[in-house]
C-alpha positions as CSV (number, residue, x, y, z in Angstrom):
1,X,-83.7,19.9,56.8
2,X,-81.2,16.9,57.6
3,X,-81.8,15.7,53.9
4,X,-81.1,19.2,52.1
5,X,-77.9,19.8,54.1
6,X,-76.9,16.3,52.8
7,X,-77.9,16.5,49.2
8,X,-75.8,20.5,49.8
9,X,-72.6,18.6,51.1
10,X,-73.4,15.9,48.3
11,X,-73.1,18.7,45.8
12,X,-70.1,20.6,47.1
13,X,-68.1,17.4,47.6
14,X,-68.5,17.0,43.4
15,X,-67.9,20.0,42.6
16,X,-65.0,20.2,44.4
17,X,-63.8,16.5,43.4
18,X,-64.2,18.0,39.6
19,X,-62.6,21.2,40.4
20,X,-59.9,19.4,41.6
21,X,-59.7,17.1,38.7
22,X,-59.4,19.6,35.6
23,X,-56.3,19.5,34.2
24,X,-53.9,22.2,33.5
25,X,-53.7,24.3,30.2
26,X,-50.0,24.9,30.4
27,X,-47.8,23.0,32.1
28,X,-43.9,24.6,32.6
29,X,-40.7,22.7,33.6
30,X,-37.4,23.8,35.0
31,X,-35.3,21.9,32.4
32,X,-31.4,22.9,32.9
33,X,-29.5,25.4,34.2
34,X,-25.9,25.9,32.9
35,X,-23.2,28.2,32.9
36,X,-22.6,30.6,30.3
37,X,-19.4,32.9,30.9
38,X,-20.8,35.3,33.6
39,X,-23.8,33.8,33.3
40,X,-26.2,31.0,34.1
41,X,-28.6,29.9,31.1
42,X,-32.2,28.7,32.5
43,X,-34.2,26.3,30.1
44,X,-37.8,26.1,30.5
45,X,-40.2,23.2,28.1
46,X,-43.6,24.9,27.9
47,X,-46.2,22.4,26.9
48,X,-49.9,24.1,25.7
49,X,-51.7,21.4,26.5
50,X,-54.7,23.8,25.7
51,X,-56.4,23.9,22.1
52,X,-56.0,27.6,21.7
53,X,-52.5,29.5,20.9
54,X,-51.0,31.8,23.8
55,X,-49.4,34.8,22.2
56,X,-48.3,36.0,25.5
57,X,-47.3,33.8,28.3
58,X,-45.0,35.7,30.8
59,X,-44.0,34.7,34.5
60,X,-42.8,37.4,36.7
61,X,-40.0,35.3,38.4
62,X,-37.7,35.8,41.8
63,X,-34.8,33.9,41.7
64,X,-33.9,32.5,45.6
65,X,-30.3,31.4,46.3
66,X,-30.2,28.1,48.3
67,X,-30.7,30.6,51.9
68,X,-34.0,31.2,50.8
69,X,-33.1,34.8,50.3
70,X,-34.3,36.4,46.8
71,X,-31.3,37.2,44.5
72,X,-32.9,38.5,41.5
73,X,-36.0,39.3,39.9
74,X,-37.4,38.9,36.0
75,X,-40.1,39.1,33.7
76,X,-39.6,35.7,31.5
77,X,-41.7,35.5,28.1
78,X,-42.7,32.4,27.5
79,X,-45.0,33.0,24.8
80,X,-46.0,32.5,22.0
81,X,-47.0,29.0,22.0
82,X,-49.1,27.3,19.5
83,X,-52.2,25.0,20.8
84,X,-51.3,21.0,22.1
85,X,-47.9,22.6,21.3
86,X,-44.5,22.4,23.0
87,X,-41.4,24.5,22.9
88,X,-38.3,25.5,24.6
89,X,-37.3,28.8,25.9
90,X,-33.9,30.0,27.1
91,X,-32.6,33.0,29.2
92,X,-30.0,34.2,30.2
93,X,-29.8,35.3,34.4
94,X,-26.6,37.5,35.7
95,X,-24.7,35.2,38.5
96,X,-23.4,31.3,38.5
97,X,-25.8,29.2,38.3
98,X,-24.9,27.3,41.5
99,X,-26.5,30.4,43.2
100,X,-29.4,29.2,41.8
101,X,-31.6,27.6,45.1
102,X,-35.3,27.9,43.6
103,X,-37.2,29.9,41.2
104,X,-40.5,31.0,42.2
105,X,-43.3,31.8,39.8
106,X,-44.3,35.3,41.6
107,X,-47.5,35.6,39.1
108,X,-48.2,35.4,35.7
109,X,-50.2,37.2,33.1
110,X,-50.9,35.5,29.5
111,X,-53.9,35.5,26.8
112,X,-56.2,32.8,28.4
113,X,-58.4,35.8,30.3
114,X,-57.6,36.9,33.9
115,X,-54.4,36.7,35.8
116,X,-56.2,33.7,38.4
117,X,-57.2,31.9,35.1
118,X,-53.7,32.1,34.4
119,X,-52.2,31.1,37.6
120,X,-54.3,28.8,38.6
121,X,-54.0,27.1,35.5
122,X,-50.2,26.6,35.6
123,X,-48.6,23.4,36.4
124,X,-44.8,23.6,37.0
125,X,-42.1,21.1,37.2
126,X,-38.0,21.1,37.9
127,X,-36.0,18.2,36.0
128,X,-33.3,19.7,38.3
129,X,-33.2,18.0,42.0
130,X,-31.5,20.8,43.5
131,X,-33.5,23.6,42.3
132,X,-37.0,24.0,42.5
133,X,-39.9,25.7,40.3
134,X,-43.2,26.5,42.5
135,X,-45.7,29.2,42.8
């Protein structure tokens, strides 16, 4: 009995160490933010770092100001982006951009299978040290 539960811990302990271990398919960074008249102009760098092309990758995002208190909310396509590919996407959010406190990525539906497979495999990033990109 002791030896099964060990060789059962053995195995979950691996599985969970490889789990853990798979990288992600797409990884997304908070690149700039900058003002644009009224407006503040976001710039994301998707990277596919999957073989297969995503025709669809969109984020529902909220928009917090630096009080932690949500400002605005968005539907940002990403997509399409080609397989091992990388490009850069721009939009354009009502409001200075020195409201801007942190994005979060609320969820996310693309054309890698179910909304988890999605999420779960999305790796975010800000280049921005005031501003943060989570989920």
């Amino acid at each position: 009995m002791r030896v099964q539960l060990t060789v059962t811990l053995l195995a979950m302990l691996a599985f969970g160490t490889a789990a853990a271990a798979a990288p992600a398919r797409v990884h997304v960074e908070l690149n700039n933010v900058e003002a644009s008249g009224p407006q503040c102009r976001v710039t994301f760098v998707v990277d596919n770092r999957a073989k297969d092309s995503l025709d669809s990758l969109k984020l529902d995002l909220a928009v917090f100001n630096a009080q932690r208190i949500v400002q605005r909310r968005l539907i940002a396509e990403l997509g399409p982006v080609r397989g091992n590919k990388t490009v850069v996407k721009t939009f354009a959010l009502d409001g200075g951009c020195g409201e801007i406190g942190s994005i979060l990525v609320n969820d996310v539906t693309c054309t890698l299978g179910t909304p988890d497979v999605c999420l779960d495999g999305l790796d975010l990033s800000s280049r921005l040290k005031d501003v943060k990109l989570f989920k």
